[in-house]
C-alpha positions in Angstrom: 3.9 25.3 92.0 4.3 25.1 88.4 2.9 28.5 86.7 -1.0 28.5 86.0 -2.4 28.1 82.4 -4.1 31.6 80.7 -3.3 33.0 84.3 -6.6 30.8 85.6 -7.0 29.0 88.7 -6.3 25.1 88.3 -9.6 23.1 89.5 -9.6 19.6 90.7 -12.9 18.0 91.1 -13.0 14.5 92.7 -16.5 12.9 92.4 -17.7 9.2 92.3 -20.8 10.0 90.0 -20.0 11.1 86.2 -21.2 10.1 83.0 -18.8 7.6 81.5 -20.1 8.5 77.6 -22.5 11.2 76.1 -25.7 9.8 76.3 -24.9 7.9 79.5 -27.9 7.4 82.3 -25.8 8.5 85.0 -26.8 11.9 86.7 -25.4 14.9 85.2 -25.3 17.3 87.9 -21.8 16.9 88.5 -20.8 17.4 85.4 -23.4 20.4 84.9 -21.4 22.6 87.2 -17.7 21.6 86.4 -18.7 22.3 82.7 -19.6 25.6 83.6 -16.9 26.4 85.7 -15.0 26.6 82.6 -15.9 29.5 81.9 -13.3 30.6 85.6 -11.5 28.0 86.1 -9.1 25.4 84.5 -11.1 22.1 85.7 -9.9 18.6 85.6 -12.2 16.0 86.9 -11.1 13.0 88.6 -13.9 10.1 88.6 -13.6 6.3 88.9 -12.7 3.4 85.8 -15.9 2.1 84.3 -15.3 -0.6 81.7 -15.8 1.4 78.0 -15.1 4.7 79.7 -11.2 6.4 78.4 -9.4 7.1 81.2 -8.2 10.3 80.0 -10.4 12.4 77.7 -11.4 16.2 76.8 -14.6 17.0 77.1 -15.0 21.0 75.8 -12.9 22.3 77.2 -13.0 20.0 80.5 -10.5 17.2 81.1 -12.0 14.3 82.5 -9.3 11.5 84.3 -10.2 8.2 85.4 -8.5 6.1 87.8 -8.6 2.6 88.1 -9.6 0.9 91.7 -10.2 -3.2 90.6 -8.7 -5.7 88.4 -10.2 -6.8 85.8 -11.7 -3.6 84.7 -15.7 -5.7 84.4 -15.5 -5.8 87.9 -15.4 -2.4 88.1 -19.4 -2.1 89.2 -18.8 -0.2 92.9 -18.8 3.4 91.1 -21.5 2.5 88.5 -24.4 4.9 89.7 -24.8 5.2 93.2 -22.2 3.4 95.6 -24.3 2.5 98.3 -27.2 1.3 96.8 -25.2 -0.8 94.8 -23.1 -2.1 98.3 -27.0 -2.7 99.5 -27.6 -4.9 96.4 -24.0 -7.0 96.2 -22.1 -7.0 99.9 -19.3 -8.3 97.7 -18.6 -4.9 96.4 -17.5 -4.2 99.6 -14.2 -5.7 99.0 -13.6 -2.7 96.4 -14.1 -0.1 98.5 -10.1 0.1 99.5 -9.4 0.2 95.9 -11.6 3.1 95.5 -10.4 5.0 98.1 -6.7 4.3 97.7 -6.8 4.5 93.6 -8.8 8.3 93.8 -6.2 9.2 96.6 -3.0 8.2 94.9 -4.4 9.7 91.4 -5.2 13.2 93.2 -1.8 13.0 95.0 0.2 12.4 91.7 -1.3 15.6 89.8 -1.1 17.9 93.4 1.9 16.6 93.9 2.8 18.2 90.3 2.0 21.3 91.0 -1.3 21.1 89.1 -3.5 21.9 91.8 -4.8 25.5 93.3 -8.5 24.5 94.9 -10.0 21.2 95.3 -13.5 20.5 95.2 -14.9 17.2 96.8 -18.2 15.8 96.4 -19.2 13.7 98.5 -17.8 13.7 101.9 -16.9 10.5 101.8 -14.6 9.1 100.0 -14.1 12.4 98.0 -13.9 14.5 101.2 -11.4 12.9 103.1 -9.5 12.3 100.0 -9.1 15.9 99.7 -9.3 16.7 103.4 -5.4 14.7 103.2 -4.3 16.6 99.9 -5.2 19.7 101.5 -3.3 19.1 104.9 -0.2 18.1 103.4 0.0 20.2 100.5 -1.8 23.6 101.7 -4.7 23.0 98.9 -7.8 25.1 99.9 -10.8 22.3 99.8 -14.9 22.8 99.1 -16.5 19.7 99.9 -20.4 19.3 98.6 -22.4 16.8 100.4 -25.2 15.5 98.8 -26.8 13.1 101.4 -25.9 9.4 101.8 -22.4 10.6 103.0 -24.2 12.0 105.8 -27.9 10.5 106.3 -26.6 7.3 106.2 -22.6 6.1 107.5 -23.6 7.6 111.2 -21.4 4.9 113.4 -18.0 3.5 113.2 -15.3 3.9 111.6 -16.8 5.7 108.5 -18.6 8.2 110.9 -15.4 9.3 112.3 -13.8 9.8 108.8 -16.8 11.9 107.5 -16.4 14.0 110.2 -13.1 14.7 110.0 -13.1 15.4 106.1 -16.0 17.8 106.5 -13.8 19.4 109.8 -10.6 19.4 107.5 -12.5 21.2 104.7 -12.3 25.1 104.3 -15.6 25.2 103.0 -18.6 22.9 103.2 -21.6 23.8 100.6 -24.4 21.4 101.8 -27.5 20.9 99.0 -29.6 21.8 101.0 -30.9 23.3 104.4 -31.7 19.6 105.8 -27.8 18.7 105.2 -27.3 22.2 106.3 -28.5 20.8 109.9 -26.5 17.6 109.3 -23.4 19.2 108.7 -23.5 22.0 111.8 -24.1 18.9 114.2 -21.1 17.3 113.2 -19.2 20.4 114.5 -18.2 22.3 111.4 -18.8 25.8 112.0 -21.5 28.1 110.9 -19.2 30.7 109.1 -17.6 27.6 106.7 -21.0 26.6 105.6 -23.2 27.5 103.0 -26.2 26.0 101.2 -25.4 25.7 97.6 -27.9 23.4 95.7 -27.3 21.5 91.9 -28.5 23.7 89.1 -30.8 23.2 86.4 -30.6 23.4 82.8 -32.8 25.8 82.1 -32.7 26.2 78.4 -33.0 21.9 78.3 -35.8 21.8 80.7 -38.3 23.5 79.8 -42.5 23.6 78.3 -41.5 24.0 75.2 -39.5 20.2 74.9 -43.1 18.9 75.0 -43.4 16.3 72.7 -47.2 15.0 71.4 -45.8 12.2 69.7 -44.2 10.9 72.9 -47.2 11.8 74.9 -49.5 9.7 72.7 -46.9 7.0 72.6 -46.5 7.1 76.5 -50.8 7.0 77.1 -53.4 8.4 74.1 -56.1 8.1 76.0 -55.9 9.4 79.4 -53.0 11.3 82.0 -49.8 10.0 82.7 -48.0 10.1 85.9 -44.4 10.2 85.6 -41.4 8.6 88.1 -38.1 9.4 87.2 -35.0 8.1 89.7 -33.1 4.7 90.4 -35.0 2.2 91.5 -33.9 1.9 94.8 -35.2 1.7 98.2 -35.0 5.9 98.8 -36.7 6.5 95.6 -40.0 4.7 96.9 -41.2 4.2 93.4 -43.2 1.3 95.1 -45.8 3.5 97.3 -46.2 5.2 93.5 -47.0 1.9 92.3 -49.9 1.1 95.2 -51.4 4.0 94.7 -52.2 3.5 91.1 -55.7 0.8 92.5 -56.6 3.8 94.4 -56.1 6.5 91.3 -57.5 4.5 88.7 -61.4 4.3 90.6 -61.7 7.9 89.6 -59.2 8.2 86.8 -59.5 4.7 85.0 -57.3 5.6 82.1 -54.5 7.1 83.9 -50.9 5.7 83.6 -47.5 5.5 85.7 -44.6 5.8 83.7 -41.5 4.7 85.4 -37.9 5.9 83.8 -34.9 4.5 86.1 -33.1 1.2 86.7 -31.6 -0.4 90.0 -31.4 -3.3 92.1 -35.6 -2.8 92.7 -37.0 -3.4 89.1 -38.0 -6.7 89.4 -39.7 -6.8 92.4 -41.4 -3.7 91.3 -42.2 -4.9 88.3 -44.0 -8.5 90.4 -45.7 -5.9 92.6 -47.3 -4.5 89.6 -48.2 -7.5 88.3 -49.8 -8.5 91.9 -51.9 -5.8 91.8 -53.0 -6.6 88.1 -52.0 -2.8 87.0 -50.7 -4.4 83.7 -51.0 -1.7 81.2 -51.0 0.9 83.6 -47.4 0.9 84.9 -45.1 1.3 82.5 -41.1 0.8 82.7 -39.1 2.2 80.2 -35.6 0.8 82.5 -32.9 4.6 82.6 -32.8 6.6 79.6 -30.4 8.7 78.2 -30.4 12.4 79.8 -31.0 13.9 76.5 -34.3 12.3 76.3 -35.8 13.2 79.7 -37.0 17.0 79.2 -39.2 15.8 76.7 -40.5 13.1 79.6 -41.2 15.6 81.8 -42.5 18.3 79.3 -44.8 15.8 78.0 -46.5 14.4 81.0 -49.3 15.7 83.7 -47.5 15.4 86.7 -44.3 13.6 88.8 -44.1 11.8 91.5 -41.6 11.0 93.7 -42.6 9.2 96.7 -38.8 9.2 98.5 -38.8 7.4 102.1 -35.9 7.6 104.6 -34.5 4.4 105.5 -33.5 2.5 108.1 -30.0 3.2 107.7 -31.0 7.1 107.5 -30.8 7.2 104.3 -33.1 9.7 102.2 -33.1 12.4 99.3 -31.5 15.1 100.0 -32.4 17.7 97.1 -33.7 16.0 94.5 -32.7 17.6 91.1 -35.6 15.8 89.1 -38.3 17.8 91.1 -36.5 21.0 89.7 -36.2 19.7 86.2 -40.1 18.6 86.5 -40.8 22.1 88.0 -38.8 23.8 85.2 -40.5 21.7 82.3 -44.3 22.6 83.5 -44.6 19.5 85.3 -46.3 19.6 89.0 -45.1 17.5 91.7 -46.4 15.6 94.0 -43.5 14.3 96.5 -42.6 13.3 100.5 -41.7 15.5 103.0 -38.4 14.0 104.0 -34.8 15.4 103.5 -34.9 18.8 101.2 -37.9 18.1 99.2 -39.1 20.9 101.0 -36.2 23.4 99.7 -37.9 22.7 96.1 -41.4 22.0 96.6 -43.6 24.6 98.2 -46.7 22.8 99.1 -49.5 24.2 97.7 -47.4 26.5 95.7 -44.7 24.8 93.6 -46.4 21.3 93.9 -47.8 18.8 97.0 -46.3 17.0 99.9 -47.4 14.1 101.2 -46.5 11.7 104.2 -43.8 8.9 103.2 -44.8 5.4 102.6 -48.4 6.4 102.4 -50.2 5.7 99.3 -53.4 6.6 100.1 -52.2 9.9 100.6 -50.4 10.1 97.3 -53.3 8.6 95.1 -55.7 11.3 96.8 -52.8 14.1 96.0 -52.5 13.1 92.1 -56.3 12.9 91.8 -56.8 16.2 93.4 -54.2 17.6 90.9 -55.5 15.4 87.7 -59.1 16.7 88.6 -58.3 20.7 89.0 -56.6 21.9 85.6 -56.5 25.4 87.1 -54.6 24.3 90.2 -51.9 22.6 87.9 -51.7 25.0 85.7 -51.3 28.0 88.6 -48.6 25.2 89.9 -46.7 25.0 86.8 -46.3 28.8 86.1 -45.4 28.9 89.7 -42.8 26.5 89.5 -41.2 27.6 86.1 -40.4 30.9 88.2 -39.5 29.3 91.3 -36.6 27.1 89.3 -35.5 29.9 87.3 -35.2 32.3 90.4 -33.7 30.1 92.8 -32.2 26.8 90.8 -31.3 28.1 87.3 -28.0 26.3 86.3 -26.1 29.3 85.3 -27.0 31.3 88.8 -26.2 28.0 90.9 -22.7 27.8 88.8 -21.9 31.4 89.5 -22.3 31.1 93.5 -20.0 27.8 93.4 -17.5 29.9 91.6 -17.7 33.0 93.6 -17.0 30.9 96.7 -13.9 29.4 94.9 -12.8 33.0 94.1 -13.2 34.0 97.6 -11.5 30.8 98.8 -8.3 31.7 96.9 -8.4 35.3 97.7 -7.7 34.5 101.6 
């Protein structure tokens, strides 16, 4: 083992989802917590090619590494986002998925292979997991894997069944999101005293009431509320029971707007569904923005919704970081009861729950809201405390790196 930089524990961090740029759409919670971990460790990520991304770069004073899974590099489209939504949209993307297991497993096995590894932390169980679950076995790495939901919601036959289980059995620790996954992850015969919940974090200095913008709001609807959807536009999200709901929501609150903020395989025929149900200049899509851009969103607007369904392949959300970021901006939230919604909305307290795939039952929830200022407003302080008790980035980081800590201590 070659000698350990400023006497710190070396970090390796194998994830599918990272921004590619500053200013890039893709989810940040990844990077979130390994730029925080800093602050303990000595962290280099390892993440997937992406065509315009460099493949080795500092970012602070984190050290990002990209490994290339296709040829030529614009095919490289599996890791964009989110990897099975995109297999649902293009089966051909299945033909990269041995690439991307095999590239991120011979890239991890160079640099532990070095000597440059003292903890590994997977997220995802699959491939990340079993990537790790190997590296650990061979070399005598001490492994955290995170799940975060498709890897176990969905893949619950076959071939990929069997390899989840295994990297989440091989794994010293498994941190779950959240107490749905928690259940997920003891059935699969991991036991108790290796798990623990540890949810994504949330910026609370960048989310916040005070990013409210009224130059955006009056941009986004000047004369009436506006209902905000922020996610991918896939199948999960259910940004299409949001839509439906908006006949039902605009007999008592005419000048009321959906704003929808995402991108994914499910514009288009989102967009046609709006147009069916002649809602034009009611729903709004603004296609993903930028990261930066989105406390202001949220700041700005009367409440969120997020509709998530699970589907048929088990699929579902399994935290749901943008209720948190809505929660910690001011914004109340009206969302499903599937997966962990529930382990950040308090209904009645921190926001509503509905049924899934009902949009009766969400158009009556928003118009209760819209028409009650005192319960949103008893909701919002509610949630600002709620997200800065139990979600606040820097308290999330700090239990991620006290596990690590005790992980190398054994």
């Amino acid at each position: 083992m070659t000698p350990r930089p400023n006497g710190r524990a070396r970090l390796l961090v194998l994830t599918s989802t990272f921004p590619r740029w500053p200013g890039d759409a893709c989810p940040r919670f990844v990077a979130e917590l390994c730029d925080g971990l800093t602050a303990r460790f000595d962290v280099t990520v390892l993440a997937p090619a992406s065509k315009g991304a460099a493949s080795v770069e500092q970012w602070s004073d984190l050290t990002v590494r990209r490994y290339r899974y296709s040829w030529p590099d614009g095919s490289q489209r599996l890791a964009d986002g989110a990897i099975l939504p995109n297999i649902k949209g293009n089966r051909l993307l299945y033909g990269l998925v041995p690439g991307l297991v095999l590239g991120q497993l011979w890239a991890a096995w160079r640099l532990a292979r070095e000597g440059a590894v003292d903890l590994i932390h997977a997220h995802w169980a699959l491939p990340q997991g079993w990537v790790a679950g190997l590296l650990g076995t061979h070399f005598g790495i001490p492994v955290l894997t995170t799940t975060h939901g498709a890897d176990l919601y969905a893949l619950r036959r076959g071939l990929a069944h069997k390899a989840k289980r295994w990297a989440l059995r091989a794994s010293d620790r498994v941190a779950p999101v959240s107490s749905s996954l928690e259940r997920e992850v003891l059935a699969l015969g991991v036991p108790q005293e290796r798990v623990r919940v540890l949810p994504m974090g949330v910026d609370t200095t960048a989310f916040r009431p005070e990013a409210a913008s009224s130059d955006l709001r009056r941009e986004l609807n000047p004369d009436g509320p506006v209902v905000l959807f922020v996610g991918r536009l896939v199948e999960k999200k259910g940004a299409r029971y949001a839509i439906e709901a908006m006949p039902a929501l605009l007999r008592t609150h005419p000048d009321a707007k959906l704003v929808i903020i995402g991108d994914g395989p499910e514009r288009s025929s989102l967009e046609a569904l709006a147009r069916r149900l002649s809602l034009d200049g009611r729903v709004a899509f603004t296609g993903a923005l930028p990261n930066e851009e989105l406390p202001a969103y949220l700041a700005s607007a009367d409440v969120l919704v997020g509709p998530s369904v699970v589907e048929s392949n088990g699929d579902t959300e399994s935290f749901g970081v943008v209720f948190a970021e809505a929660m910690a901006s001011g914004c109340p939230v009206v969302a499903t009861d599937v997966g962990g919604i529930a382990d950040l909305v308090v209904h009645g307290e921190t926001g509503v729950l509905v049924p899934q795939r009902n949009a009766g039952a969400i158009a009556d929830a928003l118009g209760r809201l819209l028409n009650h200022e005192d319960e949103r407003e008893r909701m919002r302080e509610r949630g600002i405390a709620w997200v800065r008790e139990r979600f606040e980035l820097s308290k999330t980081t700090a239990r991620y790196a006290d596990l690590m800590e005790e992980m190398l201590a054994v």
